[in-house]
C-alpha positions in Angstrom: 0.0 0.0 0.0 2.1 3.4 -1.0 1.6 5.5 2.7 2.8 8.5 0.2 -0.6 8.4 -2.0 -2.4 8.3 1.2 -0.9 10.9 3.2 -1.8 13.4 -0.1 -5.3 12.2 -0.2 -5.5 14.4 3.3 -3.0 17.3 2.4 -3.8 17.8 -0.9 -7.9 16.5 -1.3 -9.4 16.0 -4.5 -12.1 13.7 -5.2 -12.4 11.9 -8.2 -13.8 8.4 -9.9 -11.1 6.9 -7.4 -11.3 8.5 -4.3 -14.8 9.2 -2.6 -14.5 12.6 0.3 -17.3 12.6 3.2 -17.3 14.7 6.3 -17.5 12.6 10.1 -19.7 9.6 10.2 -21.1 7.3 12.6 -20.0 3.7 10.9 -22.5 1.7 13.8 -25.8 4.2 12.8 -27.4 3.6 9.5 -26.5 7.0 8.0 -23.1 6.0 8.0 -23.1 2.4 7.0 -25.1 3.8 3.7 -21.8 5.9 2.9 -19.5 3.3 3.7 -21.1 0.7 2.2 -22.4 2.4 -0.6 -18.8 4.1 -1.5 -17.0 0.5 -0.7 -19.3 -1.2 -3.5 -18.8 2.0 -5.5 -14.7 1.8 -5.5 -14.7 -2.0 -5.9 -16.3 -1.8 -8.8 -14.4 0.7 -10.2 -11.2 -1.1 -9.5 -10.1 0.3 -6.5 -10.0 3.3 -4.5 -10.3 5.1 -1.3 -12.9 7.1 0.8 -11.8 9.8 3.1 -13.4 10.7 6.4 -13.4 14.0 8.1 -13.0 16.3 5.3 -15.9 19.0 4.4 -17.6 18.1 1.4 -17.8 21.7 0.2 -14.4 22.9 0.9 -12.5 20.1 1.5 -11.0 21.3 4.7 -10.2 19.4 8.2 -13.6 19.4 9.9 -14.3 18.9 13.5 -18.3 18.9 14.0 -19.4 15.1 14.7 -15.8 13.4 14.6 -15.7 10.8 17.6 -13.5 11.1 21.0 -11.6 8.2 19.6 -11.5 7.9 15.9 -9.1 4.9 15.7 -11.7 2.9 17.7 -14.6 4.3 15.8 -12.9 3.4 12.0 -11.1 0.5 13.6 -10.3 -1.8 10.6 -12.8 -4.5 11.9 -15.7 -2.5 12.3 -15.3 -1.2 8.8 -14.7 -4.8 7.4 -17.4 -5.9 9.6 -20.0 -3.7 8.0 -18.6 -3.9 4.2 -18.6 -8.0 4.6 -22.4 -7.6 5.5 -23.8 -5.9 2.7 -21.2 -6.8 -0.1 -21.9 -9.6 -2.2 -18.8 -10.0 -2.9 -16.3 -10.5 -0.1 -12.9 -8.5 -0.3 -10.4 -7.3 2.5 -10.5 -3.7 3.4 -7.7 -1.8 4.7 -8.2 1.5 7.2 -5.3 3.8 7.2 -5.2 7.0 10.1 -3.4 10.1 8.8 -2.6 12.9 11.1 -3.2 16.3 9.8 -3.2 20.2 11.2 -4.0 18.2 14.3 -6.7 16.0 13.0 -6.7 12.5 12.7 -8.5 11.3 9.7 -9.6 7.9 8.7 -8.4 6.5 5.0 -10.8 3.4 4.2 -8.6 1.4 1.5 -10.6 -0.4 -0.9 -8.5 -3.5 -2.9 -8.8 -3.4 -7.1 -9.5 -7.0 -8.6 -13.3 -7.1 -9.4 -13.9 -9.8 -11.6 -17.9 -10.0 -11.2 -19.7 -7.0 -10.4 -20.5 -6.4 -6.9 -23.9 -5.6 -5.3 -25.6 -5.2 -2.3 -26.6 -8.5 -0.7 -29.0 -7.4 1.6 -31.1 -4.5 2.6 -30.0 -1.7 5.2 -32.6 0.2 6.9 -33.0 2.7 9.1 -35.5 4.8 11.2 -39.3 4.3 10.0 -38.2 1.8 8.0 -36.2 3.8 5.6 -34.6 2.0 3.0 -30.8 3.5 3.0 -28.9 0.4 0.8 -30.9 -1.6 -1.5 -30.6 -5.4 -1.9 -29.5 -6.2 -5.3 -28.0 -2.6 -6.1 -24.9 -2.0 -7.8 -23.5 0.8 -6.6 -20.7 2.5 -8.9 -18.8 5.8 -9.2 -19.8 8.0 -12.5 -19.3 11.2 -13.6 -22.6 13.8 -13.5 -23.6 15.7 -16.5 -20.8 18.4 -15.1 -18.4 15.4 -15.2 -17.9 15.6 -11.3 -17.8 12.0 -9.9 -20.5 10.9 -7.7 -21.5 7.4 -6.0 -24.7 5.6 -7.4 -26.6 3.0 -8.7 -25.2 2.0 -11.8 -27.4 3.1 -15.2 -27.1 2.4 -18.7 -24.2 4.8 -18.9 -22.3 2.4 -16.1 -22.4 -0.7 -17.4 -19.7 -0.8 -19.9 -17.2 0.5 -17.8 -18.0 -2.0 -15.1 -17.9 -5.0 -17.9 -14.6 -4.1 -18.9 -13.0 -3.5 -15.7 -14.1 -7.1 -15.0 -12.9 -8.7 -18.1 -9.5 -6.8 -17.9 -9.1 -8.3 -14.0 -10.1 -11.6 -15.7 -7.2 -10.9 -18.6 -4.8 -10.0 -15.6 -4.8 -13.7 -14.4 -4.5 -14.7 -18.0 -1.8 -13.0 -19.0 -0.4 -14.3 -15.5 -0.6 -18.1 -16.3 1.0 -17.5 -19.7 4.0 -15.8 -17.9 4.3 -18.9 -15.8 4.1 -21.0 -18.8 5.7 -19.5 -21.1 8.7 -18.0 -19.2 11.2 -20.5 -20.9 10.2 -20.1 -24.4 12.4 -17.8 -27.0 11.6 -14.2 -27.2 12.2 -14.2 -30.9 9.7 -17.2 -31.1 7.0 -14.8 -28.5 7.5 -11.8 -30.9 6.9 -13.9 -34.0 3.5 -15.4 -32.4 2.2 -12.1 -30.9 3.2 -10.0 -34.6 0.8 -12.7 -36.0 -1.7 -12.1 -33.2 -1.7 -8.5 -32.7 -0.1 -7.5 -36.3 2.5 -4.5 -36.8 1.6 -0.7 -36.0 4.2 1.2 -37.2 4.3 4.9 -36.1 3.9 7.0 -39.1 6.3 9.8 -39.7 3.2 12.2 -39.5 2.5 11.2 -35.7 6.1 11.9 -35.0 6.4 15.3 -36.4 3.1 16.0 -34.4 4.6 14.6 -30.9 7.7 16.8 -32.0 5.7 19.5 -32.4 3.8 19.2 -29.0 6.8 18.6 -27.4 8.5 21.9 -29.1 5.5 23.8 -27.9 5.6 22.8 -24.5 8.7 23.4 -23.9 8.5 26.7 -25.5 5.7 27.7 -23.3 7.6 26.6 -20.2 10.3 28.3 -21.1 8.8 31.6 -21.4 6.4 31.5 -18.2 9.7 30.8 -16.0 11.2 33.9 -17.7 7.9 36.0 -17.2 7.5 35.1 -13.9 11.4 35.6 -13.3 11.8 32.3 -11.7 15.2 31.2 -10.9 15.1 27.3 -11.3 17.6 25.2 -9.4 20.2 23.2 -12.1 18.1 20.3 -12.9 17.2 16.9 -15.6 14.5 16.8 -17.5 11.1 14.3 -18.1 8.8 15.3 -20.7 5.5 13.6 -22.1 3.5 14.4 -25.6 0.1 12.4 -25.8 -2.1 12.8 -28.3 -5.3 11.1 -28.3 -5.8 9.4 -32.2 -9.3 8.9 -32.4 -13.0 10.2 -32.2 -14.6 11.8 -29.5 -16.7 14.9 -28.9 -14.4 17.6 -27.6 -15.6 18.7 -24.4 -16.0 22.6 -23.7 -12.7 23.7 -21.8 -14.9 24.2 -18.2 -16.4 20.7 -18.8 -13.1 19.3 -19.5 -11.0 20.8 -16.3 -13.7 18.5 -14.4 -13.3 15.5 -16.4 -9.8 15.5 -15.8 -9.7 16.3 -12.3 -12.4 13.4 -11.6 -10.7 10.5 -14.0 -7.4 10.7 -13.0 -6.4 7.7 -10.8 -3.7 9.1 -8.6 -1.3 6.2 -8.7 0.9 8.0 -6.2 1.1 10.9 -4.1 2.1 13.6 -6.6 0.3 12.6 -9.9 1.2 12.8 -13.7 -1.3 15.5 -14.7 -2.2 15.8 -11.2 -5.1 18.5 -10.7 -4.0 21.8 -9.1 -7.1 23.7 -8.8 -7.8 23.4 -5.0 -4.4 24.4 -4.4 -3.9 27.4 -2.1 -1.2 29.0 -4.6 -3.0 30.6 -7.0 -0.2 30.8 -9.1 -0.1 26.9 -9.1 -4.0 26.7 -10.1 -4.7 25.9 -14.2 -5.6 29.1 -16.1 -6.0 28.8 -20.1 -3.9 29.8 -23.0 -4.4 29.6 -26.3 -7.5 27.6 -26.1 -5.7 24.8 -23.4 -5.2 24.6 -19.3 -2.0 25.2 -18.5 -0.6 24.8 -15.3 3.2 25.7 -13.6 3.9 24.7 -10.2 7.4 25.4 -8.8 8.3 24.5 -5.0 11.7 23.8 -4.3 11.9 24.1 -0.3 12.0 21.2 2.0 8.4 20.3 1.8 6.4 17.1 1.2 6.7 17.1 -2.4 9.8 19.5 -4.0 8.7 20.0 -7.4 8.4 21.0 -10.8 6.0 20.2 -13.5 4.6 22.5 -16.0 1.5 20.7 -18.1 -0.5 21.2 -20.9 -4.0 20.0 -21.4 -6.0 20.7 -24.5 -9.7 19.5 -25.2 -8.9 18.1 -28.7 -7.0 15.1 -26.8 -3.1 17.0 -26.8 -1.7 16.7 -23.9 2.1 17.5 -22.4 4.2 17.4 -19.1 7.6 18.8 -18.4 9.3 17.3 -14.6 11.9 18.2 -13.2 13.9 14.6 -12.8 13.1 13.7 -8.3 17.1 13.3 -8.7 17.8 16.7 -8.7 14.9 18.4 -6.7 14.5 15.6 -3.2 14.8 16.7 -0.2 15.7 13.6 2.0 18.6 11.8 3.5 19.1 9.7 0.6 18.9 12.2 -1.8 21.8 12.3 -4.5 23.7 15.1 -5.4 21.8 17.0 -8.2 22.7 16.6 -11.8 24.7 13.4 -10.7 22.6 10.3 -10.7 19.9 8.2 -12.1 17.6 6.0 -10.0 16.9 3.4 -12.3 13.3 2.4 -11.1 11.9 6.0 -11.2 11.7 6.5 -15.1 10.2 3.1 -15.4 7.7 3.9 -13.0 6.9 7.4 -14.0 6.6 6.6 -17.7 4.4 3.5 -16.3 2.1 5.9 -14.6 2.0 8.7 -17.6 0.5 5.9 -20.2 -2.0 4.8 -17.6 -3.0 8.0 -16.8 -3.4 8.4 -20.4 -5.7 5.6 -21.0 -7.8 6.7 -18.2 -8.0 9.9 -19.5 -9.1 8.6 -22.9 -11.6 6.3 -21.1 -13.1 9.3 -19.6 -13.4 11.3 -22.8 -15.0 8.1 -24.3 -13.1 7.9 -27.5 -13.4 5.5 -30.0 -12.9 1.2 -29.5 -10.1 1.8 -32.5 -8.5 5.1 -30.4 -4.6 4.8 -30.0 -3.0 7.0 -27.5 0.5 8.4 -29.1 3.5 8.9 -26.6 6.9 10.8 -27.0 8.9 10.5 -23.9 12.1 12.7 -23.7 14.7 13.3 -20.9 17.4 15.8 -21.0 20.4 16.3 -18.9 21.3 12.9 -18.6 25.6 13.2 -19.6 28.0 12.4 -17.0 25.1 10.7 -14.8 25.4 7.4 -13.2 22.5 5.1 -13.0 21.7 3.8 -9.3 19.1 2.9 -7.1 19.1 5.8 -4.5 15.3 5.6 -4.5 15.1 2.1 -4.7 17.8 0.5 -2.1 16.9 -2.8 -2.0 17.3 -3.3 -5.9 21.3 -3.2 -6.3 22.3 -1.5 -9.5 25.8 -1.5 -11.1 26.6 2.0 -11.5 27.3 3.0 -15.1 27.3 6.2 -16.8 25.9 8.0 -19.4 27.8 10.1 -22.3 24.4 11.2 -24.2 22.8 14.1 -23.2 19.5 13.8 -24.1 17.0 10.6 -25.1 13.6 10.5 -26.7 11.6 7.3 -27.0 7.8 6.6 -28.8 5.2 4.1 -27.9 1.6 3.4 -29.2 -0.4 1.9 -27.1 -4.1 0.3 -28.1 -7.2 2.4 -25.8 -8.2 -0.5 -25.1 -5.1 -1.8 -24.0 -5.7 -4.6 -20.1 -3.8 -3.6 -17.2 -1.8 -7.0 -18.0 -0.2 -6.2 -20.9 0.9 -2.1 -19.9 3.9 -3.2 -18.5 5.4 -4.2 -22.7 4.4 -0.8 -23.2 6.3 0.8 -20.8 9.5 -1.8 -21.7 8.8 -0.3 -25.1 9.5 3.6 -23.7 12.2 2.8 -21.4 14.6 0.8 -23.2 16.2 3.6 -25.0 16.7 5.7 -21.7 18.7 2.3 -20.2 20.8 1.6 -23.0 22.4 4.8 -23.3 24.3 3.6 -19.7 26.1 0.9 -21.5 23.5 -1.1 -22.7 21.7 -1.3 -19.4 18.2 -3.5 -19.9 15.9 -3.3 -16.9 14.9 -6.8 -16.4 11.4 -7.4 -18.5 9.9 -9.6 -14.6 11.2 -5.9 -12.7 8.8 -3.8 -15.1 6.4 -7.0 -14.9 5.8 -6.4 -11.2 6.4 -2.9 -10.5 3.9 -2.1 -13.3 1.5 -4.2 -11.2 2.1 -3.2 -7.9 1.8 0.8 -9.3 -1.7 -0.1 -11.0 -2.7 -1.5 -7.2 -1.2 1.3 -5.5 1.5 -0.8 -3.6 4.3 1.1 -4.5 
């Protein structure tokens, strides 16, 4: 379970189709068992999530009206698992995590991915004068509202093909799983040859390419001259940088409409998200304004704080989107922090670029684009010469420190919309492997990307 991701869903709230925010409840009255329940279902069958407790709806600050003498007892893990296990059809482990905040201690309930049958409510919950507050036999699910703000309810027509697939792509997950069992001895030449048949070639036309350049080249350019406008004086730092452009059909949300849709759909695999959502942040400089027609967001913070960074995104409505980070070598503050401009951790780029195509494909599942849709990634890092590649992040995975004489490194990938969590990671081997070879022919090994790719997807980083 990654204790970073949860620690930000208190410091830095934002609800969305993963993460369900309710002021104090009582979890032994029927009132609160509705939310719990209800949201538990809800996250389940969304493949995961987590529901925050003590937070006001409207403003999403600490609030203190109706929180118990002793919330550890009150959300104790049992008593939460207790009620879920009651009303769930399906049975699944819950975790209850406490983070302590401006003096408040708030309950995280933790709710497991790995639906493979839709879950429902088994039995009926009612309250005072026989009021009805779960329903037997309702599937409870999170959607977006006609404002594309995410909300917990009973799933309709619109539902029901997201829950299907999130099902079958659980149920692909332990496929692809037995074939890596089974097949782990067989030639990779011999794999590519079968899966080329299967799947076919997809070449990335020269056309795509210049267009990734030229979001890319814009970005960049952008960046470039909002530092200088807002006369920043940025610490000597590496690069990360991410084009995506959405190839399909879709209708092309108004910009308002969109700013929600993206705040609600992105997953938040970690504490400090690709494309993360700034708009609740006290900063106004760090909120998304628009220019030229896109939201574009800056957010520069290089003190000592939680999260030291440096990301400068682009997000237009016709499916364009682009991210500049400063590399977490150069910017974290921590006792194992390198020097700046010296090293590489080799598990961060996978891991980043990992999270940056799922991101993607959540985003394009949200704008509902096309079955035929292929999301388009160009991945570049800069100031890599004279770094050596280590595992300062990572300790327990020893790395043989090599070093880089390139500079710079971009990479391409396209990866299917409808692509199942199972097969991301060959995607992301895809990206990386031009990154690693540059420090003398370094190859992450394919079962490291296999299971950190997995473990990022179930937030267990």
């Amino acid at each position: 379970m990654d204790r970073q991701w949860i620690e930000q869903l208190i410091k830095r709230p934002q609800e969305s189709l993963a993460v369900e925010i309710k002021t104090w409840i009582d979890p032994t009255g029927p009132a609160g068992q509705e939310k719990i329940v209800k949201a538990a279902i809800a996250l389940r069958n969304h493949g995961g999530g987590a529901l925050v407790i003590g937070l006001n709806n409207d403003t999403l600050k600490a609030e203190c009206n109706g929180k118990p003498d002793d919330v550890r007892a009150a959300f104790h893990v049992d008593v939460i698992q207790g009620v879920v296990s009651k009303y769930s059809s399906e049975t699944f482990e819950v975790a209850v995590e406490f983070v302590e905040h401006d003096g408040v201690i708030h309950p995280v309930i933790v709710i497991p991915p790995g639906v493979q049958t839709p879950v429902c409510a088994k039995a009926t919950l009612t309250g005072e004068g026989g009021k009805v507050h779960v329903e037997k036999d309702a599937v409870y699910v999170r959607t977006l509202e006609s404002n594309n703000t995410a909300s917990t309810s009973k799933a309709k027509a619109k539902d029901w093909r997201r829950l299907v697939d999130i099902c079958f792509e659980n149920r692909e997950a332990d496929i692809g799983r037995f074939l890596r069992r089974h097949l782990a001895g067989v030639d990779a030449s011999a794999l590519r040859e079968i899966m080329s048949t299967v799947v076919g070639s997809a070449p990335i036309q020269q056309s795509m390419s210049e267009q990734l350049e030229g979001v890319l080249g814009q970005g960049a350019a952008r960046f470039l001259a909002l530092t200088k406008e807002r006369g920043l004086n940025l610490p000597p730092h590496g690069s990360w940088e991410v084009a995506l452009i959405i190839d399909g059909q879709f209708q092309v949300p108004a910009l308002s409409e969109f700013a929600n849709l993206l705040s609600s759909s992105n997953p938040s695999y970690t504490g400090w998200p690709v494309w993360l959502s700034s708009r609740q942040f006290g900063n106004r400089d760090q909120r998304p304004y628009i220019m030229e027609g896109s939201w574009e967001t800056l957010i520069a913070d290089f003190g000592p704080a939680m999260f030291p960074a440096l990301d400068f995104m682009r997000q237009d409505p016709s499916g364009r989107f682009y991210l500049y980070r400063a590399l977490e070598d150069d910017i974290t503050w921590n006792g194992r922090a390198p020097k700046p401009m010296a090293f590489l951790d080799a598990i961060l780029p996978m891991l980043r670029v990992a999270e940056a195509i799922a991101v993607g494909i959540a985003f394009a599942a949200a704008l509902q684009v096309d079955e035929r849709a292929k999301l388009e990634f160009m991945f570049r890092w800069k100031g890599l010469k004279d770094r050596v590649l280590t595992s300062w992040a990572n300790p327990a995975r020893y790395i043989t420190p090599r070093t880089a004489k390139q500079d710079a490194v971009t990479s391409m990938v396209t990866v299917p919309v409808d692509v199942p969590p199972s097969a991301l990671a060959e995607y992301v081997k895809t990206a990386i492997k031009p990154l690693y070879e540059i420090f003398d022919g370094f190859t992450l090994p394919g079962s490291v990307v296999d299971e950190l790719t997995q473990k990022l997807l179930e937030r267990r980083l």
